[in-house]
VOGU-3710 file (C-alpha; in Angstrom, 3 decimals, decimal comma):
1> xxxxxxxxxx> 109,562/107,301/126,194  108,580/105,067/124,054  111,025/102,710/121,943  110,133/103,973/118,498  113,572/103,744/116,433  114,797/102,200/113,303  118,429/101,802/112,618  120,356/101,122/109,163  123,862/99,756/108,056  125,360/99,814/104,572
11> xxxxxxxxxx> 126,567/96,127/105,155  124,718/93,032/105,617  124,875/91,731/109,635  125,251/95,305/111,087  128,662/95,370/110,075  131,216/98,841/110,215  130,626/101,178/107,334  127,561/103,289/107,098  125,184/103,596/109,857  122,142/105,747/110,659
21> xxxxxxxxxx> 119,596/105,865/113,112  115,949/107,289/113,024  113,260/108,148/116,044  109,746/108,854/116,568  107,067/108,392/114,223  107,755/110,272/110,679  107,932/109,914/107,167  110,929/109,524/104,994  109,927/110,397/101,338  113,174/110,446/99,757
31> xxxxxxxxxx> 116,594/108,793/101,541  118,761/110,726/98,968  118,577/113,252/101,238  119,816/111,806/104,400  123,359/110,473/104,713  125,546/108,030/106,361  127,184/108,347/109,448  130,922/106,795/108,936  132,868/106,493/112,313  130,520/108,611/114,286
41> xxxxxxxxxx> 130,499/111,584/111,143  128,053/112,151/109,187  129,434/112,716/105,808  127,680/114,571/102,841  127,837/114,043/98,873  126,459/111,525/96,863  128,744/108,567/97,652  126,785/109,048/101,285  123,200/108,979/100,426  121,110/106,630/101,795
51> xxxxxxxxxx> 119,114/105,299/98,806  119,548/102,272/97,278  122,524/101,427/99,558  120,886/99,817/102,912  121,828/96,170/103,504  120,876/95,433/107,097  118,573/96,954/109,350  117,085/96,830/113,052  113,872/98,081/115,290  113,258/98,939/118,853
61> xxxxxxxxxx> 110,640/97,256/121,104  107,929/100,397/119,773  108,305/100,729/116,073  106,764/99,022/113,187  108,626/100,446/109,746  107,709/100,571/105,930  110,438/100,183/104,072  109,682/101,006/100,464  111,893/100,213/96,739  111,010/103,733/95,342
71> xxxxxxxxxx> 110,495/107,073/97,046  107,162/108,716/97,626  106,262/105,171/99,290  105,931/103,644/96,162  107,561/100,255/94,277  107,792/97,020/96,846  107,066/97,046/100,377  107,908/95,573/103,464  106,478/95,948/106,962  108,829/95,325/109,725
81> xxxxxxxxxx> 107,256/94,590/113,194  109,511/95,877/116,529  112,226/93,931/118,087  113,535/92,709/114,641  117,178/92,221/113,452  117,144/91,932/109,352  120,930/91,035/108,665  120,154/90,803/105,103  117,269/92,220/102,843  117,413/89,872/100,016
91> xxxxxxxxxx> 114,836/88,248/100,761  111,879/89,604/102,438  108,523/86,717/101,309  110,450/86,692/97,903  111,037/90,701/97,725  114,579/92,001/97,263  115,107/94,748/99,115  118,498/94,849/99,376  120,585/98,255/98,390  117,026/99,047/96,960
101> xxxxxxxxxx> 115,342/101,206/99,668  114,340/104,636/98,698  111,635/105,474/101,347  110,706/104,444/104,656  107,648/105,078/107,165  108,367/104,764/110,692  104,970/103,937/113,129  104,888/103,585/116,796  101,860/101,882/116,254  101,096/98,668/113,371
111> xxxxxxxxxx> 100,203/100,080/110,106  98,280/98,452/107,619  100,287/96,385/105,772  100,494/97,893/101,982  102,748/94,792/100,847  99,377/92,609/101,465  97,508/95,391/100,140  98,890/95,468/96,470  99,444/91,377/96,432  95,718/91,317/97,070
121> xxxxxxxxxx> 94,979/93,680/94,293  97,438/91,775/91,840  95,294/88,662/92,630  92,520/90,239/91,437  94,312/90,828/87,908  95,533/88,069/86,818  97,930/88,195/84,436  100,662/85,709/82,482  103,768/86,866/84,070  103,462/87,680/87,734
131> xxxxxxxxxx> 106,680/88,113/88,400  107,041/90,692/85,937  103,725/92,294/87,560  105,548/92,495/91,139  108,808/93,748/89,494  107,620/96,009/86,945  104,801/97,085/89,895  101,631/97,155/87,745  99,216/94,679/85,775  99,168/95,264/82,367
141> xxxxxxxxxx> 96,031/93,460/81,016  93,673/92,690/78,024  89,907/93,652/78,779  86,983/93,562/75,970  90,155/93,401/72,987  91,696/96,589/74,271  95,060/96,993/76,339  94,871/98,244/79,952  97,029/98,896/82,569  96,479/99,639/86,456
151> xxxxxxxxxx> 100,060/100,456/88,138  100,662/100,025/91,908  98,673/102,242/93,884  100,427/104,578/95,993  98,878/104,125/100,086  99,958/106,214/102,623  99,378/106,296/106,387  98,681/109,227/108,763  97,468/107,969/112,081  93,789/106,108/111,162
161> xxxxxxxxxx> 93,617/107,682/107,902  95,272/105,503/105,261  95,146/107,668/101,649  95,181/105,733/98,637  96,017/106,918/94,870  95,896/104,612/91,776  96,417/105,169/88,067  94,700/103,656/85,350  95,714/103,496/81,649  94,300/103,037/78,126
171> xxxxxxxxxx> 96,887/102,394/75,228  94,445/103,727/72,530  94,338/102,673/68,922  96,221/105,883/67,781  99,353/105,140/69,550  98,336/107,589/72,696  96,628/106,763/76,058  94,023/107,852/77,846  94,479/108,375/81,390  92,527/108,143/84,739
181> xxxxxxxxxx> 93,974/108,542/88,347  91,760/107,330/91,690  91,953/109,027/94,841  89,911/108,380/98,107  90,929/107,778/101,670  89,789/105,184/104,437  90,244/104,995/108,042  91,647/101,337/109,644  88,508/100,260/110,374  88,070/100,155/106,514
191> xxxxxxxxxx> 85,135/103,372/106,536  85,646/105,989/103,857  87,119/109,250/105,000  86,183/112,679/103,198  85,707/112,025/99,334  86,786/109,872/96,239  87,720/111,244/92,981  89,004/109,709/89,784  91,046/112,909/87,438  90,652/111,868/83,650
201> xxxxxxxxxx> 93,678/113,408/81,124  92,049/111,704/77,748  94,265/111,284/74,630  91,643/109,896/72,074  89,046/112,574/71,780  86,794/112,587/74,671  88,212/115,330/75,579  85,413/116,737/77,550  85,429/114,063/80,340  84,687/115,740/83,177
211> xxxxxxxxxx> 86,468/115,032/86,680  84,562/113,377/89,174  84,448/113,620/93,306  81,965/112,084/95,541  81,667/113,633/99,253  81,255/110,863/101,635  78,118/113,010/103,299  76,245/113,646/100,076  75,300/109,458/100,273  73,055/110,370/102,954
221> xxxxxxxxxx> 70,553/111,019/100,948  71,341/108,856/97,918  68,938/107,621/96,152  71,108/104,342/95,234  72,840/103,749/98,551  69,685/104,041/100,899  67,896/101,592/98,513  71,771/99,061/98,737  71,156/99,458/102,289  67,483/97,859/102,936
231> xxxxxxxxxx> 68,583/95,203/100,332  71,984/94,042/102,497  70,015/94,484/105,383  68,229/91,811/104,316  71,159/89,425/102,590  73,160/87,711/105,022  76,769/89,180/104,872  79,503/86,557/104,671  82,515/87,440/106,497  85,696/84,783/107,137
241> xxxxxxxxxx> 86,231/82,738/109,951  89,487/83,634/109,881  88,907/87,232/110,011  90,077/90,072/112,774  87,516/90,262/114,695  88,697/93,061/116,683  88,441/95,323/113,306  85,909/93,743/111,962  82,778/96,457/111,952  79,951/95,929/112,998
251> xxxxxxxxxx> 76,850/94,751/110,521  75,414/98,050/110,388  78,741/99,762/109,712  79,313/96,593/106,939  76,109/97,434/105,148  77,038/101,386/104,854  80,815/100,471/103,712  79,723/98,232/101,449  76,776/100,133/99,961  78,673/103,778/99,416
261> xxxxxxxxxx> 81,923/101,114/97,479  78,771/99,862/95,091  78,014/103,299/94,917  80,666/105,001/93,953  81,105/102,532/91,273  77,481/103,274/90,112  78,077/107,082/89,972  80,955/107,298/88,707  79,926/105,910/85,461  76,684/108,247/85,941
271> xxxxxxxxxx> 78,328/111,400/85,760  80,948/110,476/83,261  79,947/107,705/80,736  78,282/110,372/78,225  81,488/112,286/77,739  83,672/109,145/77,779  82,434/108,591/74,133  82,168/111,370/71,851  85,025/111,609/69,006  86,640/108,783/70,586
281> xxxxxxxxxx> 85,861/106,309/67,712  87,957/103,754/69,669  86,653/100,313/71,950  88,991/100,693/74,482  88,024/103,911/75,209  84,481/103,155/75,925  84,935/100,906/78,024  87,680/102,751/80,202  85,268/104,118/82,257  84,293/100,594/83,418
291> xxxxxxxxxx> 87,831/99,281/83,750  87,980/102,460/86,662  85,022/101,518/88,088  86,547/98,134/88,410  89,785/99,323/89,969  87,583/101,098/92,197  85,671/98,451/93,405  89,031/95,897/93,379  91,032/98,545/95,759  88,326/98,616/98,014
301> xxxxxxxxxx> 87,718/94,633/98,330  92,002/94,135/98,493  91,872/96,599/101,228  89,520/94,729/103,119  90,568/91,361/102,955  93,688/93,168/104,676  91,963/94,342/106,945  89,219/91,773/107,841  90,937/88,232/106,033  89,849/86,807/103,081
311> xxxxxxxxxx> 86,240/86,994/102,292  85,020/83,255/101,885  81,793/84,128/100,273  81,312/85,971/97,156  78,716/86,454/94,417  80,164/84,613/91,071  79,968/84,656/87,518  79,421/81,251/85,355  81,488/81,530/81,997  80,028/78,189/80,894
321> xxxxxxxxxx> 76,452/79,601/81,771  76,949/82,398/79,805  78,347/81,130/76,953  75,619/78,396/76,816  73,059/81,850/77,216  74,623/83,196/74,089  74,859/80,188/72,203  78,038/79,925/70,476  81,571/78,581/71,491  84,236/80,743/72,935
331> xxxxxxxxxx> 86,496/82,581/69,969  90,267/83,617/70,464  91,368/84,777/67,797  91,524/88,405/69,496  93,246/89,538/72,509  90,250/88,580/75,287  87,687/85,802/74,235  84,527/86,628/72,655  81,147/85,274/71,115  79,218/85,872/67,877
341> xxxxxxxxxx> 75,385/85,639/67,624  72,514/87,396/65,336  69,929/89,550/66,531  67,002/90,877/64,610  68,634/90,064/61,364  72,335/91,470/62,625  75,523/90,455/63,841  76,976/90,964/67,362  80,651/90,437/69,457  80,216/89,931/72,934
351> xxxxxxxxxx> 83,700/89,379/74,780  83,905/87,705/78,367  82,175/90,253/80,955  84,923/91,851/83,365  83,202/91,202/86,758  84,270/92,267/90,330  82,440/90,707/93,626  82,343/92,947/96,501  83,634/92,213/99,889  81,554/89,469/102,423
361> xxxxxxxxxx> 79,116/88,445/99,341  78,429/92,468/99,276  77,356/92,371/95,308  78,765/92,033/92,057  79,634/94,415/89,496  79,816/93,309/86,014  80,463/94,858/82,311  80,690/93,603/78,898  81,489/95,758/75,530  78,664/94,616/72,654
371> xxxxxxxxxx> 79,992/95,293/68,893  77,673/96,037/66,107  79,422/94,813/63,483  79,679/97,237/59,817  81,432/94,474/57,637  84,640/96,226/56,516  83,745/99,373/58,556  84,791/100,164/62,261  82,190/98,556/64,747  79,633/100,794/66,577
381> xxxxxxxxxx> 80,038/99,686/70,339  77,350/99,699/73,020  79,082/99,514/77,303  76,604/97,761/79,353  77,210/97,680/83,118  75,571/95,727/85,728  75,458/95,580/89,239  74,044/92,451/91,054  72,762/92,780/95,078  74,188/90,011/97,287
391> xxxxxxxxxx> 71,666/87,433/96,479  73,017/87,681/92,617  69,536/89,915/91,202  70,285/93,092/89,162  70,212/95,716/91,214  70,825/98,175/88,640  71,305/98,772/85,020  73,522/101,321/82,772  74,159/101,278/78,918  75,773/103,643/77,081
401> xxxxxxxxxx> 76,338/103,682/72,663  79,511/105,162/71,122  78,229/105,450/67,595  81,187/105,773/64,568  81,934/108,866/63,380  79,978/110,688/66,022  79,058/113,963/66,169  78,628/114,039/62,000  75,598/115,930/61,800  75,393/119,023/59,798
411> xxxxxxxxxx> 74,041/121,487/63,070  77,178/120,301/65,048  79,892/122,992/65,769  82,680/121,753/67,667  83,417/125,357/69,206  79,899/125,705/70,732  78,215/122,516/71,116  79,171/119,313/73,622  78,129/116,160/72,361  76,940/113,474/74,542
421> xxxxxxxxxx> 76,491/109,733/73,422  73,462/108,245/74,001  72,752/106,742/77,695  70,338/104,837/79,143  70,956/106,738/82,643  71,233/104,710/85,698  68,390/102,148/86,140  67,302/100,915/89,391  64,703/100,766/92,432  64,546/103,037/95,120
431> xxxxxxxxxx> 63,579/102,626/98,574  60,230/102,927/97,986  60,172/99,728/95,156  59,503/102,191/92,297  62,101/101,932/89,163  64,041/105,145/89,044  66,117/106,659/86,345  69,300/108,646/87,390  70,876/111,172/85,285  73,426/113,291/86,684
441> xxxxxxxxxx> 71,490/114,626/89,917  68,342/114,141/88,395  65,918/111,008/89,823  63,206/110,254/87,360  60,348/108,058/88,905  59,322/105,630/86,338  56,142/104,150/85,735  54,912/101,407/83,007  57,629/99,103/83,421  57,564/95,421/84,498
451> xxxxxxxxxx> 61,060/95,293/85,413  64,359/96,733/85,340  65,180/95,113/81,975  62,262/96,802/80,473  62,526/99,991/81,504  66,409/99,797/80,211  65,950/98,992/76,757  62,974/101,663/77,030  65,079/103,954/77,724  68,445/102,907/76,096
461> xxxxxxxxxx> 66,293/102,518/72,510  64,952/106,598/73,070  68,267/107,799/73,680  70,060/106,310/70,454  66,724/107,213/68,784  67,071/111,423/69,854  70,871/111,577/70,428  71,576/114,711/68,787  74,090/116,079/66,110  74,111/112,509/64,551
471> xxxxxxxxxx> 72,544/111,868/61,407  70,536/109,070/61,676  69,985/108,499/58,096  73,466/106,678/58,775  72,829/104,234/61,190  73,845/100,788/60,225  71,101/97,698/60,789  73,366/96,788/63,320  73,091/99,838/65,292  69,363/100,287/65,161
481> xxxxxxxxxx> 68,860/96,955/66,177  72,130/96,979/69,445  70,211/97,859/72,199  67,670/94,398/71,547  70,864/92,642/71,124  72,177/94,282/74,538  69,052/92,935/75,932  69,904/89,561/74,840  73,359/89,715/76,278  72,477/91,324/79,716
491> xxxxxxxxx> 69,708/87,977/80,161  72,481/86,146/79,563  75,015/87,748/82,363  71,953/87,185/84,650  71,633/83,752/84,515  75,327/83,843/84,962  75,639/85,480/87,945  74,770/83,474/91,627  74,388/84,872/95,256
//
């Protein structure tokens, strides 16, 4: 029989008081409901529980254990490896632990290691006050001048299946929030398991946002992952030196894991972005579909680098580059930094893109909110999002216009009709080296177009031209003219960007 056991003392140094021991593999959501054993007893009543009150602690030769500041296996965590003695938990790599466990995993096997899991993930949102980000467990952040915040994920283990489920919110401009929760699973070998979903409960008028879920099997046949996987085929994958080789997959296996994470990213904001906008009337909220797109694609690479070490190699993004593109100085006089410039006799706010690179120099996913600017009037705002293949060329192309005061036209009725801002649809090549145009589960072959770039504005300009239940009587110079000025700003992200 294996030596799979965990036991616990009240006091520090395994000293008399409370004691408790715990074997075989299992779960322990909530330690308010187990109590101490005092003298050989074990008592009952809430001076006993567990929770919050476990000072010292010590494994057998078989059993790796979780230990975890909040129940449900959320807050801080610490892994514990067998054939360790912990006489104090007051320091575990700088986390407290101490009277402050509420939930505990217990493995005869070594889990993956969520502690390294959600520091990697905090690296990737960098904020002022880390150590309020580790206690507080989320990163509260500033992207395109809106607040965001993406708390702690919660990851569970169940053999090779690890289960991971993150929330994402929006404080909107009318004092709600609009919230978005991520769920998808992945074995240890880092290869997506059954589905991923992302839930949306919206506060600020888009209230039609539909829910989104992904089988893993319907990629088989994707349009945009069989097209990821002849281009990383052909890029050279850049995986650490450092790295486990024994989990490490193999390059075939790399290719498909990395192309269905670009993918999901892709069609998520497919099969949502229209609804994301309408009555919303607020920044933040247009872009909130590419903030969870990002916390997709950021779970996914701190996973790996858990997994597999550090990627060394990534596709980047050149700030400088981008603001010499544009051709104005950085501004901070709002919450993220931005840029002026005129286009076609207009004015124009472009803030610093949010961009994510994708594990082993996978790809690169990048976003940026455009204002038209109205003068004294709230902004129309057009989302562009763009994702780069591993040698740092656009690989595909999405725009999307939430237009002020939209739906205002006269055959609207709110009780029958669903509005939908105007989208450019996914733009991209498929396997054969044709553009395509993806909207919803339609694939339109296009023909006509030099590039990708083209056949975006193309189609970007028709949309905000035929959106209906607007009246376009209304539209500002700047609004006619913000899908030229898009143009303009997604040049500039490309010579930013380098594989």
């Amino acid at each position: 029989m294996s030596n799979c056991v965990v036991e616990f003392w009240e006091n520090q140094n395994q000293e008399d008081g409370g004691y408790r021991k715990f074997e075989g593999k299992s779960d322990y959501l909530d330690l308010s409901s187990y109590h101490w054993t005092i003298d050989g007893e074990l008592k009952d009543g809430g001076r006993y529980e567990m929770d919050d009150s476990i000072s010292s602690m010590k494994t057998g030769s078989q059993a790796w254990v979780l230990i975890f500041s909040r129940t449900n296996f959320e807050g801080s965590s610490y892994l514990v490896g067998p054939n360790t003695t912990l006489n104090s938990l007051k320091d575990l790599n700088g986390i407290d632990l101490n009277n402050n466990i509420e939930s505990f995993q217990l493995f005869d096997y070594a889990p993956v290691d969520t502690n390294a899991i959600i520091t990697n993930l905090h690296d990737l949102y960098p904020v002022n006050d880390t150590g309020k980000q580790k206690s507080d467990h989320k990163s509260q952040f500033y992207a395109q001048d809106a607040e965001y915040c993406v708390y702690d994920p919660s990851i569970t283990q169940n053999g090779e299946v690890v289960k991971f489920e993150m929330k994402v919110e929006h404080f909107n401009t009318m004092g709600g929030s609009d919230k978005a929760t991520i769920a998808f699973s992945m074995d240890t070998y880092s290869k997506f398991v059954d589905q991923i979903s992302v839930d949306y409960e919206m506060s600020s008028g888009a209230y039609n946002v539909p829910p989104w879920a992904i089988k893993i099997a319907d990629l088989a046949v994707d349009v945009i992952a069989d097209e990821l996987k002849v281009l990383l085929d052909g890029a050279e994958l850049v995986v650490s030196d450092g790295a486990l080789f024994e989990l490490l997959p193999e390059t075939n296996d790399l290719i498909d894991m990395a192309a269905k994470a670009i993918t999901f990213c892709i069609d998520h904001l497919n099969d949502v972005i229209n609804f994301l906008y309408g009555l919303s009337d607020d920044g933040g909220t247009t872009n909130f579909s590419a903030i969870v797109s990002h916390g997709i694609a950021r779970l996914i690479l701190a996973y790996n680098e858990e997994r597999f070490g550090a990627s060394p190699g990534f596709v980047t993004f050149s700030g400088n580059t981008f603001e010499n593109e544009i051709g104005d100085s950085w501004r901070n006089d709002k919450n993220n930094p931005y840029l002026m410039f005129d286009n076609g006799g207009s004015s124009y706010r472009s803030y610093y893109p949010d961009n994510t690179a994708f594990y082993a120099k996978a790809g690169f996913l990048s976003s940026v909110k455009i204002d038209a600017i109205r003068d004294i009037h709230t902004d129309d705002h057009l989302v562009l999002h763009v994702v780069f293949d591993p040698n740092g060329h656009i690989f595909s192309i999405q725009g999307c216009i939430d237009i002020h005061g939209a739906p205002d036209g006269d055959d609207y009725d709110s009780s029958t009709d669903t509005y939908e801002s105007p989208s450019s649809g996914v733009i991209c090549y498929n396997t054969d080296g044709n553009i395509v145009q993806i909207q919803g589960s339609n694939v339109n072959t296009l023909t006509g177009y030099g590039s990708l770039t083209e056949a975006y504005a193309d189609k970007m300009q028709y949309a905000l031209d035929h959106v209906a239940y607007v009246d376009h009587d209304d539209y500002s110079d700047a609004l006619k003219n913000v899908v030229p000025a898009s143009v303009f700003v997604l040049q500039a992200i490309d010579a930013s960007v380098k594989g």
